[in-house]
Structure formats: C-alpha cells, structure tokens
N, C-alpha and C positions, 0 to 999 in steps of 0.2 A: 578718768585716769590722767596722770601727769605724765609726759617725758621724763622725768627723772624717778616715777616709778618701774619703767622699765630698766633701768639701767645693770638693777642685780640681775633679773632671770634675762637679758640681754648677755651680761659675763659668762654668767651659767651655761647658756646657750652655747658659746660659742667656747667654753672649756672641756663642754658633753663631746661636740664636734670636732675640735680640734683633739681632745683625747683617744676617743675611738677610730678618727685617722691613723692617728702612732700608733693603735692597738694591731689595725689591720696592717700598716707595716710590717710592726716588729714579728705578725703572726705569719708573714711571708718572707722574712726575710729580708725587708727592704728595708732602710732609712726613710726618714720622714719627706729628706727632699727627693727624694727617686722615687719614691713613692706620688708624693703633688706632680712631677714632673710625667708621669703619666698619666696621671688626668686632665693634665694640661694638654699632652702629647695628642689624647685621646679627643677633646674638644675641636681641636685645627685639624678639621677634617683634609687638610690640603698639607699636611704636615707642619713642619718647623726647620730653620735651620741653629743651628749650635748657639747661634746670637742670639737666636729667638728668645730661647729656651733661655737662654742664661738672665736676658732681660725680664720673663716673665717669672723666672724663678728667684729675681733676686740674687744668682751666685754671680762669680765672674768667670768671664770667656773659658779659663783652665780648667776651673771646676765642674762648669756643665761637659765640658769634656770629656772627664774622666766620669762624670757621672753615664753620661751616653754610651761610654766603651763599655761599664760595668751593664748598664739596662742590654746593651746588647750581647754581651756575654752572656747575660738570665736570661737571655732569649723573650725578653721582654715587648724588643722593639727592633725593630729596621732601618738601617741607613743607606739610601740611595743616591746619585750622584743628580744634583738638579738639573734638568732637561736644557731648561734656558743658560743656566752660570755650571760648565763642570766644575767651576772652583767650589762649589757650593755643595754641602753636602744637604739633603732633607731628611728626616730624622721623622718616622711615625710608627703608632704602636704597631706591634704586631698582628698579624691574621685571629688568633685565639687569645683570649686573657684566659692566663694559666687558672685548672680549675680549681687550686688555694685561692688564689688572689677573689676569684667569681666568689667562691664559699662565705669568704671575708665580707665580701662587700654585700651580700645577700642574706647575711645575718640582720646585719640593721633594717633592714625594709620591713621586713614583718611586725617590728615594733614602732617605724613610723607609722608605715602605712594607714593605719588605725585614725591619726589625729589628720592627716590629709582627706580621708575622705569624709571625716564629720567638718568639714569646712565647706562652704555654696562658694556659687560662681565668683560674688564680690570680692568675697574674702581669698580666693585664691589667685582672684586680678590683682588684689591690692599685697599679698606676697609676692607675685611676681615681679610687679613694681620696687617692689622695696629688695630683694635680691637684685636687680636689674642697676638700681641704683646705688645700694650697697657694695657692690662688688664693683662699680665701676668709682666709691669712694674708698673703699681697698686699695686699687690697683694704682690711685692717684697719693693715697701716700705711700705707698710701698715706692714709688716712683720721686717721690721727696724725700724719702732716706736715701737712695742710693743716689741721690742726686748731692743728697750732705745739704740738704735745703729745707730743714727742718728747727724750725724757732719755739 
C-alpha cells in the first residue's frame, strides 16, 4: 500500500469523526466548540485557565469567555479561583457528565469497539503512535493559523 492510498479513507475518517462530534453536540445542546472544549477541559486533569482554553480551542480570550460562562450555566463545568494566582481563574469539568451528553457519547463505542478489539498488540502500539503524533501535528498547525504563519 501507498501513502497516498490512504489519503480518501484518511478524509473519510476524519469526516465520520468530526461529523458525529457535531451530532453529539447538537444532540445536547451544545455548539461544536463547547462541546471540544470539554473534552479538552476534561483531559487537564489539573484544569485550565481562560487562556488556556482559548489557546487550545483556537477562539480568542472574549470568546472562551463567554463560551466558559455559557458551559457553566449548563452546569457543565466549574470555575475556581487558582490557589497560587487569585487573579486566575481555573476552569474544570464538572463532578457528573450530564446523563444526555454520557448517552451521546456511549452510542459510538459499541460500534467501534468491534474493530479495536480484532487489532493485536502491534497494531494497537503503532495506533497509538500515530494518534500521539498526529494529534501533536494538529495541534502544531492549528498553532500556525492563529499564529497567521501559514504559507
């Protein structure tokens, strides 16, 4: 197989995934970006603050704002005052994920789950690998758009 035979079910991939995110959204309620922004939220086991978020989500400082006031309206999430900086607020999910949002996200398992486990040890070291380093060449250009350093 070639590299540029993966390239369709590579798109595909990641239109399946990226679709059914905004499915579980819009099935909660939430926007696409309030929606990432708690799975973001949810990873920083140490929480985030406003800057964080806005940085990892791509919005600017205003909008993670008002995005954070709305998640914590939905009782989504918690804002605390950080221990070290009072100026600082820390921002992490809530105690409970609401049990729509759990439902939503517990749909798709069933139907991965299946192709995860017919994969052996290699093959799930060499996915991990390749998520590990995909996602850290995501996060390096999403970091070049809003940087405006994109040729």
């Amino acid at each position: 197989m070639d590299l540029a035979d993966l390239s369709e079910p590579y798109r595909r991939y990641l239109a399946a995934v990226t679709t059914y995110h905004h499915a579980v959204a819009s099935a909660v309620g939430l926007g696409a970006s309030d929606y990432q922004a708690l799975n973001l939220l949810e990873l920083a086991a140490d929480g985030m603050s406003i800057g964080d978020l806005a940085r990892s989500t791509g919005l600017t400082h205003s909008a993670a704002t008002r995005m954070v006031d709305r998640l914590e309206a939905g009782g989504y999430i918690e804002r605390s005052t950080d221990p070290t900086d009072r100026r600082r607020a820390v921002i992490r999910v809530g105690s409970a994920t609401p049990p729509a949002l759990a439902a939503a996200l517990g749909a798709v398992r069933g139907h991965v789950a299946p192709a995860f486990a017919s994969l052996g040890g290699r093959e799930l070291e060499v996915l991990k690998r390749y998520f590990l380093a995909a996602t850290e060449g995501f996060a390096n250009a999403r970091d070049d758009i809003a940087a405006h350093d994109i040729d």
